[in-house]
Backbone as CSV, one residue per row, in Angstrom:
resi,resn,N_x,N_y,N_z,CA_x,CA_y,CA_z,C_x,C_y,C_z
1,UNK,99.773,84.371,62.087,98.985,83.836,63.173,97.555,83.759,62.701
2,UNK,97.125,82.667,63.407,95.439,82.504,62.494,94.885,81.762,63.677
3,UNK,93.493,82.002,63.690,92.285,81.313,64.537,91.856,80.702,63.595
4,UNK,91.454,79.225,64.323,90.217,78.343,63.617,89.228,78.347,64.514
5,UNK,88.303,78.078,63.988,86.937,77.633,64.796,87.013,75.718,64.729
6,UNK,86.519,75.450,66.046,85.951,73.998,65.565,85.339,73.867,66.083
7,UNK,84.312,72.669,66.574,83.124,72.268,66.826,81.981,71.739,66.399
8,UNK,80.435,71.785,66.572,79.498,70.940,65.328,78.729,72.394,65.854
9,UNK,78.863,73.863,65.919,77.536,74.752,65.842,77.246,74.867,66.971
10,UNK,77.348,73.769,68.240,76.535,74.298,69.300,77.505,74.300,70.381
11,UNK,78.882,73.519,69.468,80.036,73.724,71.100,81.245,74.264,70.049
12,UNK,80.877,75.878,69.701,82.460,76.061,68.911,83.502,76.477,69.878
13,UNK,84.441,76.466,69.565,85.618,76.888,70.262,86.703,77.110,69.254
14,UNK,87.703,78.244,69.688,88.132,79.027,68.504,89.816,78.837,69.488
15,UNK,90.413,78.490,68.346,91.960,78.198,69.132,92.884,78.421,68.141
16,UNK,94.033,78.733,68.618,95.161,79.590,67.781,96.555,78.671,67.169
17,UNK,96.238,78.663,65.805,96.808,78.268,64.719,98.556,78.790,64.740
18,UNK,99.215,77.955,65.028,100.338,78.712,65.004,101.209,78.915,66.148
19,UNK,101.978,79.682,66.360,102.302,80.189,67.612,103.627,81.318,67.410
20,UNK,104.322,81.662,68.610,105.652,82.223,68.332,106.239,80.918,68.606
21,UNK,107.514,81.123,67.079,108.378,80.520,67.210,109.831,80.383,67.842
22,UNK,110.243,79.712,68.568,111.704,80.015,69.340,112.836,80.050,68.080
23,UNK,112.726,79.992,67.103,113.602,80.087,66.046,113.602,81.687,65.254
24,UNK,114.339,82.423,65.661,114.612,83.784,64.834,115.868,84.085,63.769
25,UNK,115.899,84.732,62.825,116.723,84.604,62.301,118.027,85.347,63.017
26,UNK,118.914,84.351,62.254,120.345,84.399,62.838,120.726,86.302,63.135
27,UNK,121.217,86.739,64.061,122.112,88.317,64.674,122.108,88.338,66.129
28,UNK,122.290,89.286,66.613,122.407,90.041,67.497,121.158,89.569,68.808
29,UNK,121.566,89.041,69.897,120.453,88.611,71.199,119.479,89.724,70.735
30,UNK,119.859,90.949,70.721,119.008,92.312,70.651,118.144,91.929,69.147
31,UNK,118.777,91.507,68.277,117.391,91.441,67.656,116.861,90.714,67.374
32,UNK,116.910,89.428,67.784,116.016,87.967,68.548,115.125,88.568,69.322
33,UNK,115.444,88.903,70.241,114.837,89.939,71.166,113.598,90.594,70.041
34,UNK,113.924,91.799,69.553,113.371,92.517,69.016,112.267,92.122,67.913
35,UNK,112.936,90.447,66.782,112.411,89.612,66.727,110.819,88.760,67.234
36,UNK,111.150,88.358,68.382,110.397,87.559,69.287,109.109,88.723,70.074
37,UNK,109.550,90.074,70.203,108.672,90.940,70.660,107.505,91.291,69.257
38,UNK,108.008,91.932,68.475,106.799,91.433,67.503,105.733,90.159,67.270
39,UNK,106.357,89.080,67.346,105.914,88.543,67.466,105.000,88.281,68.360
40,UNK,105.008,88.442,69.553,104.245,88.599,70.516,103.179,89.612,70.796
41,UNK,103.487,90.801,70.238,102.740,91.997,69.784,101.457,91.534,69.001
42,UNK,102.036,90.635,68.091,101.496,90.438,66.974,99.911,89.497,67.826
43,UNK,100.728,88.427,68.012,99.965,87.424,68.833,98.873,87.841,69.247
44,UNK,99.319,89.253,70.657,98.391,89.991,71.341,97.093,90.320,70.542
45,UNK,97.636,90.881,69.812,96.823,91.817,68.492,95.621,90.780,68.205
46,UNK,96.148,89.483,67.638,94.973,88.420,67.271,93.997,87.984,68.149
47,UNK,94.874,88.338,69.495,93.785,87.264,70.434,92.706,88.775,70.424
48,UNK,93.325,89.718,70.700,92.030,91.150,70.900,91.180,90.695,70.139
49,UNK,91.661,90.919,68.874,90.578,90.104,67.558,89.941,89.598,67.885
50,UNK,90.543,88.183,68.166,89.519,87.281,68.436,88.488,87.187,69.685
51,UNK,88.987,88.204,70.621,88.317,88.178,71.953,86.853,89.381,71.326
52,UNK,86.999,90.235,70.476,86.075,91.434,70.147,84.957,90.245,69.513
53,UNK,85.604,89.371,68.308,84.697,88.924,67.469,83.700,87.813,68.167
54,UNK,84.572,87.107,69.135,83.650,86.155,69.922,82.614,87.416,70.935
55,UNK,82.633,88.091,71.516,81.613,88.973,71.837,80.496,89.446,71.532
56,UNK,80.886,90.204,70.078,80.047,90.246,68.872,78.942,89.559,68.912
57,UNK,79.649,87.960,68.970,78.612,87.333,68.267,77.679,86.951,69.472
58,UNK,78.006,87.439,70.527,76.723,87.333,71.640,76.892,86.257,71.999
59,UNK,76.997,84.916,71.377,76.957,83.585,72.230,78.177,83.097,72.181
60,UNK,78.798,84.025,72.865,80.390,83.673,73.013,80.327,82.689,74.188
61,UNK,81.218,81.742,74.182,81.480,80.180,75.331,82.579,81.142,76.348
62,UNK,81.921,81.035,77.332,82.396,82.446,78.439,83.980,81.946,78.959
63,UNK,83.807,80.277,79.136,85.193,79.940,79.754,85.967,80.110,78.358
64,UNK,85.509,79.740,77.361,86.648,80.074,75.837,87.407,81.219,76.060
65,UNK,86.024,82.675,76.483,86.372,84.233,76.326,87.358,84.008,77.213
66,UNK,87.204,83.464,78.626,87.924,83.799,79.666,89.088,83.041,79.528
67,UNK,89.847,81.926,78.690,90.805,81.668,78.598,91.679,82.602,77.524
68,UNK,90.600,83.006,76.693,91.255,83.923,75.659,92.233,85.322,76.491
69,UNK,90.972,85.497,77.426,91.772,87.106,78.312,93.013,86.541,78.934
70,UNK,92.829,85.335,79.406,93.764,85.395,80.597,95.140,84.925,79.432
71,UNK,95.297,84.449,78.755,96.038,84.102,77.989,97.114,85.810,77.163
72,UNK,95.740,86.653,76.482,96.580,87.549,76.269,97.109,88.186,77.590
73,UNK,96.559,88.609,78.969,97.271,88.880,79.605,98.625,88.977,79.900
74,UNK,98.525,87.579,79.985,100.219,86.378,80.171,100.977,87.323,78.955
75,UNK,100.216,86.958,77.603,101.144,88.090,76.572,101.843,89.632,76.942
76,UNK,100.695,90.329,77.705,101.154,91.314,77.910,102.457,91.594,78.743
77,UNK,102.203,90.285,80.169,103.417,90.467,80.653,104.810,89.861,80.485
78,UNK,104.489,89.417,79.279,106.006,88.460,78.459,106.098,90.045,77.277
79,UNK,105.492,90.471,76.886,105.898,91.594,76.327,106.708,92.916,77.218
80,UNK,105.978,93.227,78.438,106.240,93.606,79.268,107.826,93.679,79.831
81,UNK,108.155,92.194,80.084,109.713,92.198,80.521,110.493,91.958,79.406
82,UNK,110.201,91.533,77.786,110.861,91.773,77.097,110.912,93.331,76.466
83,UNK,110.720,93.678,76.609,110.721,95.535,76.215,111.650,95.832,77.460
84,UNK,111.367,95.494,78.750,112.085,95.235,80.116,113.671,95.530,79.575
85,UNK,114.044,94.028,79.202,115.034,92.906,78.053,116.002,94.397,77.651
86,UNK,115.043,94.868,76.717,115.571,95.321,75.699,116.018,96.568,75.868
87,UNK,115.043,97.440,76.691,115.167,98.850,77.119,115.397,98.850,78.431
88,UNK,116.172,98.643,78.930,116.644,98.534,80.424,116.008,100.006,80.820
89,UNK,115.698,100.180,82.194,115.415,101.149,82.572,116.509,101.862,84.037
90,UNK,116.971,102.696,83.305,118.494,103.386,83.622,118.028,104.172,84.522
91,UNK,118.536,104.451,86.080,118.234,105.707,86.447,119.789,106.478,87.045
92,UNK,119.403,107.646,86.099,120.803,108.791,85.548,121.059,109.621,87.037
C-alpha cells in the first residue's frame, strides 16, 4: 500500500495507491478471511501514517485530513465485523 501526493504545491492532496484486493489466495473462507483482515489492518496502519504526516506538516488540507479519518474509521469497522467473521463471539 502506498500514498502519492499530487497537486502544483499549493493544492496537494495525498491519495492511496493501491487498495485491498478481492482476490486471495486459493483455501479455506477462514483464511480469505484472515487474508483480507490483514490487509485491512495493514491499510489502517497507512492511512494513521498518513493522517500523522499530513499534521506534521501544519498545512494539512483539513477536508483531505477529514476524509482521511473518516475513511480509516469505515476501516476500523470492516475490521471490526471481520474479526466479528472470524471469532464469533460464543456465550458458554
Amino acid at each position: 500500500m502506498a500514498f502519492s501526493r499530487e497537486g502544483d504545491g499549493e493544492n496537494n492532496s495525498l491519495s492511496v495507491v493501491g487498495g485491498v484486493g478481492a482476490h486471495g489466495p486459493a483455501g479455506s473462507p477462514g483464511q480469505e478471511k484472515g487474508v483480507k483482515l490483514d490487509e485491512l489492518k495493514q491499510l489502517h496502519r497507512d492511512l494513521d501514517e498518513a493522517i500523522v504526516a499530513m499534521t506534521a506538516e501544519g498545512a494539512a488540507n483539513q477536508l483531505e485530513l477529514s476524509r482521511l479519518k473518516k475513511r480509516k474509521l469505515m476501516l476500523r469497522d470492516q475490521i471490526t465485523k471481520l474479526e466479528d467473521e472470524i471469532v464469533p463471539d460464543i456465550i458458554a
